[in-house]
N, C-alpha and C positions, 0 to 999 in steps of 0.2 A: 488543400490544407492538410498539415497533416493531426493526425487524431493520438495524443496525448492521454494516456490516463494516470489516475494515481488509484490505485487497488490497496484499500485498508482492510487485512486480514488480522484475524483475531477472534477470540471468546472471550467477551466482555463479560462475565460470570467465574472467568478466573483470574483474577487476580491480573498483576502483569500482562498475561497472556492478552488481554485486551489491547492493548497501548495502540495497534497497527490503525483500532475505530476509534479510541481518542485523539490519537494525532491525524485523523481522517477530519472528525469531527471541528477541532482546532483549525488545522486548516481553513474546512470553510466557513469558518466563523470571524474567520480572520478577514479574508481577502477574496476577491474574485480577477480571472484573471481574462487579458485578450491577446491573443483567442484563447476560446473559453479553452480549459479542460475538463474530462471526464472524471467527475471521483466516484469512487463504486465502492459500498461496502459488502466487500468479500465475505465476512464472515468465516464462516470455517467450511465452503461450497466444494472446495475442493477443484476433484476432474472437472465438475461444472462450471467453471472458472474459463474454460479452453477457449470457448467462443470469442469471449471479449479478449483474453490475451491476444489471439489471432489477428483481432480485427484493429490492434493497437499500434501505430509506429512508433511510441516511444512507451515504456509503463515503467512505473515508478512504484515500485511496493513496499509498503507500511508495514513494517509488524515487531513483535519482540524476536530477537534474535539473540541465541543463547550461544556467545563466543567465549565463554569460563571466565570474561571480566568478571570487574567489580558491579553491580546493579548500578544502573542508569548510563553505562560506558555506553558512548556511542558506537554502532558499528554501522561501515559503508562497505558495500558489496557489489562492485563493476558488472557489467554482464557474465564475463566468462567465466566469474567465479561464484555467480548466484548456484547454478547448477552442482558446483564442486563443492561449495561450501553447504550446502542442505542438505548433500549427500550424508553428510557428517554430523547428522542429527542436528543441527541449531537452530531450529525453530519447532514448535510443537506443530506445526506445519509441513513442516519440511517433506515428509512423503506424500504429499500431494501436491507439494508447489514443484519438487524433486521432476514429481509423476509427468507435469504439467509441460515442465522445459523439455523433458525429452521427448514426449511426443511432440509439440511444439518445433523443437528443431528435426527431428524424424522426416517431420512433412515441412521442413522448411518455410515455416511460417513464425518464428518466433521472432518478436518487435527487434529491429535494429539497436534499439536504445532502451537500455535493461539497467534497472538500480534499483537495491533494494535498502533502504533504510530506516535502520531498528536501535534500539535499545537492548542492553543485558538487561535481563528480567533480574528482581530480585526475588520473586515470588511468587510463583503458578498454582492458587491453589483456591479452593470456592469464596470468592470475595468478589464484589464490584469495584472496589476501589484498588488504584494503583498503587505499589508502593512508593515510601517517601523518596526515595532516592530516583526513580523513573519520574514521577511527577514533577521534580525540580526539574531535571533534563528534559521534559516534553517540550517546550518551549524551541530550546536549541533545534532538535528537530524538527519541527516545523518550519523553522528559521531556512533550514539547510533543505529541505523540502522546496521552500520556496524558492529557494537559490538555484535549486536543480532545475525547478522550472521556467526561470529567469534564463538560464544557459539553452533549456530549449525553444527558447522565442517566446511564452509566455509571458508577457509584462504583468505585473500584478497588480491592481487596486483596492485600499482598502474597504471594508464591506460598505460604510459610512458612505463613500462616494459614487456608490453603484446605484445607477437610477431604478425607475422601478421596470423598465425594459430589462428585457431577460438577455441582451446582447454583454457577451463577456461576463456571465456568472456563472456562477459552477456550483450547484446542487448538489445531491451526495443520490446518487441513485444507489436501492437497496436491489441487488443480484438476486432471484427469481428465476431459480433451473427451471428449465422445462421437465415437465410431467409426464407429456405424452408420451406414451410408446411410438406414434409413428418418426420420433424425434430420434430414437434408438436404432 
């Protein structure tokens, strides 16, 4: 089977910047799917991140993405152009997600099926809340999240119809780098 994630990056204490764990959040609050997917919040872990990209055939990433729209413009980013386009500063992520493709493809391990989809921030700055123009548009994203996972064999159900068997749910696991030195 293959193993799907969806990787929600962000700093929920800035503003916008969070959106990648509110539409993580949303998600799965939404729906559960089968087969399950993986949702992981990222957070802002960085290089730490590599293992699970690695070990991903398809990854689907969440986050604000800063393309000089207008706030709450959607943007979609194909595989080949997640790399080219981060390069180019648009995400306050970007030199680590940047960091992450290229060693990723380096050692030829980066997932077949690469999309990253975000929102123009309208406002990165110390706030919890989103602003008004990203909040209206979380929703669509989500929408188009689920659509992406519908395309990769994903079916999805709503949360409401999910038994309480843990078969076809998708939890949000929180990313937990390793520590150890002998990991280095």
């Amino acid at each position: 089977m293959l193993r799907s994630v969806v990787l929600g990056l962000g700093n929920p204490l800035m503003g916008d910047d969070g959106l990648g764990l509110a539409a993580l959040n949303s998600l799965a609050a939404t729906c559960a799917f089968d087969p399950p997917v993986e949702l992981i919040d990222g957070g802002t872990w960085g290089m730490n991140l590599l293992p699970v990209i690695e070990a991903a055939d398809s990854l689907l990433l969440l986050d604000a993405i800063d393309s000089g729209s207008s706030p709450g413009t959607l943007v979609v980013l194909e595989r080949d152009h997640v790399p080219r386009r981060l390069s180019g500063k648009l995400s306050p992520h970007q030199i680590d997600v940047a960091e992450i493709f290229a060693l990723a493809t380096l050692r030829g391990t980066l997932p077949r099926r690469v999309v990253a989809l975000g929102l123009q921030p309208g406002q990165v700055r110390l706030s919890t809340e989103l602003s008004e123009p990203v909040k209206r548009a979380l929703p669509r994203l989500v929408e188009l999240a689920i659509e992406r996972l519908i395309e990769w064999g994903h079916l999805p159900r709503p949360k409401s119809a999910v038994a309480s068997s843990e078969a076809g749910s998708c939890r949000i696991a929180v990313f937990e780098p390793c520590t150890s030195s002998a990991s280095l």
